[in-house]
DODREN-314160 format. One line per field, with one value per residue (C-alpha): residue number from 1; residue in three letters; x, y, z. Coordinates in nm, 2 decimals, always signed. Layout:
N
n: NUM | ...
res: ALA | ...
u: X | ...
v: Y | ...
w: Z | ...
This chain:
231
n: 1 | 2 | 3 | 4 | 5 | 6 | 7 | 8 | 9 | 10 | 11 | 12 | 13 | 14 | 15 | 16 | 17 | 18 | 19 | 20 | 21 | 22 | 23 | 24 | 25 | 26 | 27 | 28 | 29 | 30 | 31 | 32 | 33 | 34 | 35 | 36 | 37 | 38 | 39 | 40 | 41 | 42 | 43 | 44 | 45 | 46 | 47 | 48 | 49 | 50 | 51 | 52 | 53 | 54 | 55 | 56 | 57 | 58 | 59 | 60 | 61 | 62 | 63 | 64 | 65 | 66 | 67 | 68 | 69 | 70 | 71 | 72 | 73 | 74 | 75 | 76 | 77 | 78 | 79 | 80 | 81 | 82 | 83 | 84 | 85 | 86 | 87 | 88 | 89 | 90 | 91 | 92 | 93 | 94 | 95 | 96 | 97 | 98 | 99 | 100 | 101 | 102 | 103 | 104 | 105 | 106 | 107 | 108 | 109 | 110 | 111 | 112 | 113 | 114 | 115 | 116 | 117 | 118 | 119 | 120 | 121 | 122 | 123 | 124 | 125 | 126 | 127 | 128 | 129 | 130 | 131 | 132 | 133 | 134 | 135 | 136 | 137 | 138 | 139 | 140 | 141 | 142 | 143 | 144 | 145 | 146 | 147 | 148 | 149 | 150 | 151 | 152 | 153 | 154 | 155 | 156 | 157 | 158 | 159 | 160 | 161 | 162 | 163 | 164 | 165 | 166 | 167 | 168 | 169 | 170 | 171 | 172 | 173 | 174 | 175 | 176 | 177 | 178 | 179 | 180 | 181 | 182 | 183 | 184 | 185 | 186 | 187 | 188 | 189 | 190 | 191 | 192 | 193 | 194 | 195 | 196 | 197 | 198 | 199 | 200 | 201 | 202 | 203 | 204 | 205 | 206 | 207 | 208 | 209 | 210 | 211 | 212 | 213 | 214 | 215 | 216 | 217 | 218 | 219 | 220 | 221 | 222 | 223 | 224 | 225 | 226 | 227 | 228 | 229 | 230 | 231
res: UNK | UNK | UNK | UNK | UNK | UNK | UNK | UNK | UNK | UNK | UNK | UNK | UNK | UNK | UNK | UNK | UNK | UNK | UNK | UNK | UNK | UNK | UNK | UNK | UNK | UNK | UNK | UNK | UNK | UNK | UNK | UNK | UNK | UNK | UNK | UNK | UNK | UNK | UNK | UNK | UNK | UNK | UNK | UNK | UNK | UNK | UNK | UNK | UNK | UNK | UNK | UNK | UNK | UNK | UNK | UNK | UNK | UNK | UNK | UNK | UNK | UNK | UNK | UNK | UNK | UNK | UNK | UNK | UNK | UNK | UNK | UNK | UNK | UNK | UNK | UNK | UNK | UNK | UNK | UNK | UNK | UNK | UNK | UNK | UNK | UNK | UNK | UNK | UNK | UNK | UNK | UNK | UNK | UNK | UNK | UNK | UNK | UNK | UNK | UNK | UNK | UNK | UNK | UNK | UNK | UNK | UNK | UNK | UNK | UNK | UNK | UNK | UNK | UNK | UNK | UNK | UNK | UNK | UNK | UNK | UNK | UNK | UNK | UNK | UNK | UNK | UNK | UNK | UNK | UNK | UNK | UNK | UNK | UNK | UNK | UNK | UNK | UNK | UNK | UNK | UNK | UNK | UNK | UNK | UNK | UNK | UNK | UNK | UNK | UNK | UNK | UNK | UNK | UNK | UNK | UNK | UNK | UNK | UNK | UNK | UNK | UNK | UNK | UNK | UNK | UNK | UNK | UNK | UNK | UNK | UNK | UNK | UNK | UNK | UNK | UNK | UNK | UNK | UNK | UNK | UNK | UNK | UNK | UNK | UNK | UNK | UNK | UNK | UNK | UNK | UNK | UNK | UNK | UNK | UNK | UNK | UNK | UNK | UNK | UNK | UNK | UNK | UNK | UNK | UNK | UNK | UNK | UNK | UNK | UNK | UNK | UNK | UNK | UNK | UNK | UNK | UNK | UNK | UNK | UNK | UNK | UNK | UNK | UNK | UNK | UNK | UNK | UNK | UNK | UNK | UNK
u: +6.37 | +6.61 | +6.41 | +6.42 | +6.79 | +6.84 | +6.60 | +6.81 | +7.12 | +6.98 | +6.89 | +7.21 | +7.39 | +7.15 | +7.23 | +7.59 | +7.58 | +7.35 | +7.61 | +7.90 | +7.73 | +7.67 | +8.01 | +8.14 | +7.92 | +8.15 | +8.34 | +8.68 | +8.82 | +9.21 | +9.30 | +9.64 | +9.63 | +9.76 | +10.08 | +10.01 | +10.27 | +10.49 | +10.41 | +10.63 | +10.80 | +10.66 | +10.93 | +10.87 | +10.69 | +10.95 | +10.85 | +11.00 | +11.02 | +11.31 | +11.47 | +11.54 | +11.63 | +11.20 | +11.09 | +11.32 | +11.24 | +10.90 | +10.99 | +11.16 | +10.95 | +10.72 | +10.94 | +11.05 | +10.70 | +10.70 | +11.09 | +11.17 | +11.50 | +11.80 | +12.03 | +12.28 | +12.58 | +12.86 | +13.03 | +13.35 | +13.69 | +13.87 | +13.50 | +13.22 | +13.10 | +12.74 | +12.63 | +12.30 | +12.13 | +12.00 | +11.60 | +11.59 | +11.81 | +11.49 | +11.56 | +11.93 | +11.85 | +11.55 | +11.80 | +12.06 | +11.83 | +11.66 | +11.94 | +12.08 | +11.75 | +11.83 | +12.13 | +12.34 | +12.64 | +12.73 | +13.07 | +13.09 | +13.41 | +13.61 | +13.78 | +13.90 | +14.13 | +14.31 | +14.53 | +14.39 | +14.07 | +13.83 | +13.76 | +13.50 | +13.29 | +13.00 | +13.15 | +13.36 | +13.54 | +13.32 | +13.06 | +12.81 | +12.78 | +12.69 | +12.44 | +12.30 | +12.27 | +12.12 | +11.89 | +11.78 | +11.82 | +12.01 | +11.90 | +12.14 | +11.99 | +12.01 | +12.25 | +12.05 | +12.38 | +12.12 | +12.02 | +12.32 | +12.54 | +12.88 | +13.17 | +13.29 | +13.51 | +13.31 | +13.02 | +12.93 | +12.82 | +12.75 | +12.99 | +12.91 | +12.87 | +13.15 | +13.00 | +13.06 | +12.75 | +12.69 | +12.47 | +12.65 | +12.41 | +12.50 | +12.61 | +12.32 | +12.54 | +12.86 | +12.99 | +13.23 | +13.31 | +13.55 | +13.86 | +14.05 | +14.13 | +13.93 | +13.67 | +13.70 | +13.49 | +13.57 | +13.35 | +13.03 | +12.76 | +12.93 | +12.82 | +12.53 | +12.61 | +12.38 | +12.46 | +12.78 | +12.93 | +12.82 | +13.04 | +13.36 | +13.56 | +13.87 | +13.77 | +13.72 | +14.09 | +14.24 | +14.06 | +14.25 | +14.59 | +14.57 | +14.85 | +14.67 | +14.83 | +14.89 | +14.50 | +14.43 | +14.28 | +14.38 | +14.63 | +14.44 | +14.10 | +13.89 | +13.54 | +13.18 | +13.09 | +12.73 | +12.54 | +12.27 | +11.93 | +11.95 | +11.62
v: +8.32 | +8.09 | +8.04 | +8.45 | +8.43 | +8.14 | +8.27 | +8.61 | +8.45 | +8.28 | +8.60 | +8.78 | +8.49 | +8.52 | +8.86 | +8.82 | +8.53 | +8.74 | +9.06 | +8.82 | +8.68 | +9.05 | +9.14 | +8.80 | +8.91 | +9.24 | +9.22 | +9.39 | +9.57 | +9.62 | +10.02 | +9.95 | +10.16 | +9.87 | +9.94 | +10.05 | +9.91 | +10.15 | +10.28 | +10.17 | +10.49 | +10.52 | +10.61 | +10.93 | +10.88 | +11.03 | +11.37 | +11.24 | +10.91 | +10.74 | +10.85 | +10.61 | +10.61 | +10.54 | +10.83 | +11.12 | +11.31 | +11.32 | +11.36 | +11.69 | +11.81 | +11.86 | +12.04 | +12.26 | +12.40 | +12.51 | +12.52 | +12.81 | +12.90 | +13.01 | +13.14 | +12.95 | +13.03 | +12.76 | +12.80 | +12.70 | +12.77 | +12.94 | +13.21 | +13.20 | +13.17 | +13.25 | +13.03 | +13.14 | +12.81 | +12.80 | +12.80 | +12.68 | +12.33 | +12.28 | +11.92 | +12.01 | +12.34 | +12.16 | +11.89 | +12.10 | +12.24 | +12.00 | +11.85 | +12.16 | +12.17 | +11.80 | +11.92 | +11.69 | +11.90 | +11.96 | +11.87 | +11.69 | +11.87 | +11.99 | +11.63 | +11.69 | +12.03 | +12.05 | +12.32 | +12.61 | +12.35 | +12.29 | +12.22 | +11.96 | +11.88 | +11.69 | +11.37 | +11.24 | +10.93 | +10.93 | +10.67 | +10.94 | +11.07 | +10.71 | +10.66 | +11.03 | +10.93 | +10.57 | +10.74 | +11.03 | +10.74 | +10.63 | +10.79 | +10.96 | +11.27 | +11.29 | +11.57 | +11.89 | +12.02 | +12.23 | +12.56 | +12.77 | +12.74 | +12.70 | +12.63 | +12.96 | +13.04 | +13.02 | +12.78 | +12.47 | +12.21 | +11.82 | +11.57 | +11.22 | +10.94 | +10.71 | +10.41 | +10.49 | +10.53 | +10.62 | +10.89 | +11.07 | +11.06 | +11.29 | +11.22 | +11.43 | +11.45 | +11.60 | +11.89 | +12.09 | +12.46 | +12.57 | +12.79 | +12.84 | +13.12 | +13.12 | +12.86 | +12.52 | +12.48 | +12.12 | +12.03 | +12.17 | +11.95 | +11.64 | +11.76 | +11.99 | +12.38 | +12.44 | +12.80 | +13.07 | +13.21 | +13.55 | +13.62 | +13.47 | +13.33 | +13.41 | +13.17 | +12.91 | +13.03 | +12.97 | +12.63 | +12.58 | +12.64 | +12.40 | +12.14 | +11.79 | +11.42 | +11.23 | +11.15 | +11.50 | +11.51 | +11.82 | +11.70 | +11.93 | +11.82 | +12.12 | +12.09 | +12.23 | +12.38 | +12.40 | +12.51 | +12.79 | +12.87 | +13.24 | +13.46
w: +20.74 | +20.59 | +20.29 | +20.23 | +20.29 | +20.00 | +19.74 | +19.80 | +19.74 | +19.43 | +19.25 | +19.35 | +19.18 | +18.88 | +18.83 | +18.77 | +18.55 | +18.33 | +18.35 | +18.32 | +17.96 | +17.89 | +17.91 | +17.74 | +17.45 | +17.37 | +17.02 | +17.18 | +16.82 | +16.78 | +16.83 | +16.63 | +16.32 | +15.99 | +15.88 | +15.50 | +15.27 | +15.10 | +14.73 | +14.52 | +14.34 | +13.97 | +13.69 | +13.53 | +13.22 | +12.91 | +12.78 | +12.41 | +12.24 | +12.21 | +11.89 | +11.59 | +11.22 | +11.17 | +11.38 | +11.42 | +11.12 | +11.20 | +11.55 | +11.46 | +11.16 | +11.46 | +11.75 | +11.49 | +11.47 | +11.86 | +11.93 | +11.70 | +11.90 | +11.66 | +11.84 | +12.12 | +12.30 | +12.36 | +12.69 | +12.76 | +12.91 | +12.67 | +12.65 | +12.46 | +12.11 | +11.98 | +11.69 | +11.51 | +11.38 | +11.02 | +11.00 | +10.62 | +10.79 | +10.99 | +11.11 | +11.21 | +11.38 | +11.52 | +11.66 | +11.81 | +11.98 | +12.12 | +12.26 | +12.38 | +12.61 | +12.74 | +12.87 | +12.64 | +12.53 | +12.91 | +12.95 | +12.66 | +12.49 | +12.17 | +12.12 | +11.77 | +11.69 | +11.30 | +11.31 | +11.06 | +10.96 | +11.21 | +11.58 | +11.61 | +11.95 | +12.08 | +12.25 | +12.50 | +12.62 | +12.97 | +13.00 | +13.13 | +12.75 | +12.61 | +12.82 | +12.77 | +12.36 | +12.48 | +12.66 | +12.35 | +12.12 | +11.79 | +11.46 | +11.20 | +10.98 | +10.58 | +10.47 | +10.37 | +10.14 | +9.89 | +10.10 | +9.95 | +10.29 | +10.22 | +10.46 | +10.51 | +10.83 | +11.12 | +10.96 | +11.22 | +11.03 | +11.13 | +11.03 | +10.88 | +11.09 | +11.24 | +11.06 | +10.67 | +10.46 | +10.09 | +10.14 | +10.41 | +10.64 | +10.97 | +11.31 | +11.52 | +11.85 | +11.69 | +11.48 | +11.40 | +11.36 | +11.05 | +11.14 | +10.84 | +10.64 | +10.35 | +10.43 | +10.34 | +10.06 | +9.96 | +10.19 | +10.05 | +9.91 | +10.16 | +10.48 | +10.58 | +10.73 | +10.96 | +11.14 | +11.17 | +11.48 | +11.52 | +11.82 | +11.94 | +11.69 | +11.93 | +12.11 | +11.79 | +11.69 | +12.07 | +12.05 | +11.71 | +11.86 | +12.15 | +12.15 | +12.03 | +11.99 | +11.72 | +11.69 | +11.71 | +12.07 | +12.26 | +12.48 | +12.78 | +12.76 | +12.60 | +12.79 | +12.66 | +13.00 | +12.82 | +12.56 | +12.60 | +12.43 | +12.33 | +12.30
């Protein structure tokens, strides 16, 4: 009897050694879900190259093909006046324009008033507008003075650039609208005319008559709101 009773309590024992190694034998698996690290934001790729002296006439030979656009309002505070760009100045129509449609002009302002001459716009003392033309690029374009354009009152033309150069080569971020009487024909052949106002030369002539300093800045600062593409 005793013997039954031991060789009973030797299997029992067997048993759970053999369930104990069964359940040592389990590969417990972590539930956590991993943390993923966090993409890192990609810059948007540029829609345009950065401009430069080497590419910017090709660059605009070819937007003028599929930006045929001529016609663009200037807003500001004093109203508005409607310019219609030249198509024969290709490359000048084809950069105003352009950079009408990357917003550039907004809030630059009418920094330069001549009584009965001109009032010329496209700049600014802010930082905001040099980093804008860092961003577009640096490039100057050639005059195109032999289309028959003359500077009549109310032609926008572009004038030369700030660093002197032999062939007058223009300042693509800048122009400048002529208000006097008459025109002011000793500019033609120097700089390029590019498009006339079609409406709101009351507003060129109230421009005109703001009070300026000694360097000819409007003493009130004369802001381009913006500058909208017409259909």
């Amino acid at each position: 009897m005793r013997f039954i009773i031991l060789l009973c309590v030797l299997i029992l024992f067997n048993c759970e050694d053999k369930q104990t190694s069964k359940q040592n034998t389990k590969v417990v698996t972590n539930t956590t879900p991993e943390k993923k690290a966090p993409e890192k934001k990609k810059k948007p790729e540029r829609e345009y190259p950065r401009l430069t002296d080497d590419n910017a006439m090709q660059f605009f030979l070819e937007y003028d093909k599929k930006h045929k656009e001529n016609k663009v309002r200037i807003v500001t505070d004093f109203g508005d006046i409607d310019i219609l760009l030249y198509d024969k100045t290709k490359f000048h129509r084809a950069n105003f324009i352009f950079l009408a449609k990357q917003e550039y002009f907004n809030y630059t302002q009418f920094y330069r008033v001549v009584p009965n001459f001109v009032i010329q716009g496209g700049s600014s003392d802010g930082m905001n507008i040099a980093k804008r033309r860092r961003k577009i690029g640096r490039y100057l374009l050639p005059p195109d003075t032999k289309k028959g354009y003359t500077h009549k009152r109310g032609a926008i033309s572009m004038p030369s650039s700030e660093i002197e150069n032999p062939y007058k080569l223009a300042s693509p971020y800048q122009f400048f609208i002529v208000n006097r009487k008459g025109g002011a024909p000793f500019l033609d052949g120097d700089y390029t005319v590019f498009g006339e106002v079609i409406r709101g030369m009351d507003v060129v002539d109230k421009i005109n008559a703001v009070e300026t300093d000694d360097g000819e800045w409007p003493i009130e600062s004369v802001y381009i709101k913006t500058v909208e593409i017409l259909e």
